[in-house]
N, C-alpha and C positions, 0 to 999 in steps of 0.2 A: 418729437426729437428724443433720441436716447442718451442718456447721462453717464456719465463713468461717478459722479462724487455729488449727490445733495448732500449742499452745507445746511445744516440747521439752526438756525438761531433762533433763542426766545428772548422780545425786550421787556422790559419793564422801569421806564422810566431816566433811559439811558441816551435822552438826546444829544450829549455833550460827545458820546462814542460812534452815535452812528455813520460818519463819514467815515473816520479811520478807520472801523471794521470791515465796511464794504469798500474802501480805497483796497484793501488788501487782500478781495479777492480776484483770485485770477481771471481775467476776460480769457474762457477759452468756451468752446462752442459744447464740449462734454461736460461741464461743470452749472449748476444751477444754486443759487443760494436760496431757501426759502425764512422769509421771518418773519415772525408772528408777535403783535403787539399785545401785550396782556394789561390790555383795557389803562396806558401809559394815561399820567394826570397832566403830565407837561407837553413837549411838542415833539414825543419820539415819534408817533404814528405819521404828525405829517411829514416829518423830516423822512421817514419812509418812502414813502409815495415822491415827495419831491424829487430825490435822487433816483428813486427808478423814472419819475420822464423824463431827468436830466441826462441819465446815462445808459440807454435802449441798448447799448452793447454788453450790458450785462445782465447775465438770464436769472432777473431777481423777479422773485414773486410775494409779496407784501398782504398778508390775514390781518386780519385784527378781529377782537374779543372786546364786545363792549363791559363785560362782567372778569374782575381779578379772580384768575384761578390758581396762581400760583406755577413756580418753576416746573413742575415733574406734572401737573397735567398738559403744561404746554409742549413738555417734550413727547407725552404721549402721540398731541394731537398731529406735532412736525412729523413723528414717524409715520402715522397714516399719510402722510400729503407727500412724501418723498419718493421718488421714481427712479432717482441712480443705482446703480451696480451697487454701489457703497454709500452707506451714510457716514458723517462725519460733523459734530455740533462743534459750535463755533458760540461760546457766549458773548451776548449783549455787551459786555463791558472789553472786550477781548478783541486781538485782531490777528493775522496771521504774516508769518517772513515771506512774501510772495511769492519770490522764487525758489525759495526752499520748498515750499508747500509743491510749486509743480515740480519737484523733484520728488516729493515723497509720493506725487501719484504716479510716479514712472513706474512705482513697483506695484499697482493695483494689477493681479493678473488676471481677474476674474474667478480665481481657485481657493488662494489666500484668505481665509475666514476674517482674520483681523490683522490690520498692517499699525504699526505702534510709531506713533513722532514723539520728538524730545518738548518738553516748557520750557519757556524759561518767564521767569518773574523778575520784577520791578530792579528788583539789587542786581540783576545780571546772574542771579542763580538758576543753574538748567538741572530740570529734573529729568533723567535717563531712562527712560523705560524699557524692561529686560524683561526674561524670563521671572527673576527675584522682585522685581519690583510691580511687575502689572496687577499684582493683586491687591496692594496699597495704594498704589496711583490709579484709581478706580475712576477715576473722569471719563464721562463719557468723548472729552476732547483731546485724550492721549490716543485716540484711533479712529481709521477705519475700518466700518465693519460691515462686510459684505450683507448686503440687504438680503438678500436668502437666505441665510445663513440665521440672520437672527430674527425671523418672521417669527411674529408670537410674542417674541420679550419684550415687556413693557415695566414703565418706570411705577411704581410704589406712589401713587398720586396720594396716600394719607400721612407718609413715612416728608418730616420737617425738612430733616437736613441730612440723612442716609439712602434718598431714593436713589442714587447713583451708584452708591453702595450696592445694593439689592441687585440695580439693573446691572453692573458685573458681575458680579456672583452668579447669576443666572446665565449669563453669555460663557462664563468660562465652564458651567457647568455642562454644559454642550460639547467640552474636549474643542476646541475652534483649533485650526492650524492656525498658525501665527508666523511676521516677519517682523525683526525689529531694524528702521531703517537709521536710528541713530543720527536722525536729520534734524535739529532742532528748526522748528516749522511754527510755532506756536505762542505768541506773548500772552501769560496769563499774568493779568490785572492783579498782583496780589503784594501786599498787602493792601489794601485799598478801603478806608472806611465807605459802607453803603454799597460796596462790591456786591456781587452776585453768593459769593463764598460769605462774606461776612453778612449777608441777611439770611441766608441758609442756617449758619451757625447757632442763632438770635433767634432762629424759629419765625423770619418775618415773610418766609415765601413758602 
């Protein structure tokens, strides 16, 4: 089957989210989410597995790692295992506006290096991704980014809490076309003690 969008997800220890994240993504037959358990102490892996036999309609595919390797090797290993046109991470603690989201792949045209969605966080504040802003708002979860396009770049698997950082730097370094759809598509988790951001920070992943 061919994909227009692997979503990526890395977990680690985030069984309380796993529903709500994959509640929110789209069943549509171009879209596949892949996620990868980083060796979870609690019951994220099975909660995993559970939901993919409960729910065959959606094209989740479930790794797991007996050994903690941390955020940015796991995103390494998601970009090896992805197959869509466009990749697009989706963290562990995070979920998506469902139907915003399949708006914002209306504009995947196959051509568009990186297509930009809006955040928004916990207080209802929305971070806007523009021209002026993509280079601060470095998440690899403010975009789509054509899988051709960024064949090669990888995340900074030694780098604490800047591999994200690196992995844009490198992608824009490339000159990408770009479209901003001004969709806000996106809930990120923040502030949120033991978030994905706040063990990043702490140097715990």
């Amino acid at each position: 089957m061919s994909f227009k969008v692997s979503i990526l997800s890395a977990f680690y220890n985030e069984e309380q989210y796993v529903d709500k994240l994959l509640d929110s993504v789209p069943r549509r037959p171009d879209v596949e989410i892949i996620a990868r358990d980083d060796a979870s102490t609690d019951g994220t892996y099975a909660k995993l597995l559970a939901y993919k036999e409960a729910h065959p309609e959606l094209n989740l595919t479930v790794l797991h790692d007996d050994v903690n390797h941390g955020a940015f090797y796991n995103a390494n290993r998601l970009l090896e295992t992805a197959t869509g046109e466009y990749i697009h991470f989706l963290d562990g603690d995070d979920y998506l506006y469902t139907d915003a989201y399949n708006a914002a792949i209306d504009w995947l045209d196959g051509v568009t290096d990186c297509v930009y969605i809006n955040l928004q966080i916990n207080s209802g504040m929305t971070f806007v991704l523009s021209e002026e802003s993509r280079a601060s708002l470095c998440a690899p979860t403010t975009k789509f980014v054509r899988r051709a396009f960024a064949d090669g770049v990888k995340f900074k698997e030694d780098e604490k809490n800047a591999g994200d950082w690196f992995y844009n730097q490198d992608l824009l370094a490339r000159h990408p076309t770009c479209k901003y759809t001004g969709i806000t598509a996106y809930h990120y988790n923040h502030p949120r003690e033991g978030s994905i951001y706040d063990r990043l920070s702490k140097g715990l992943l």
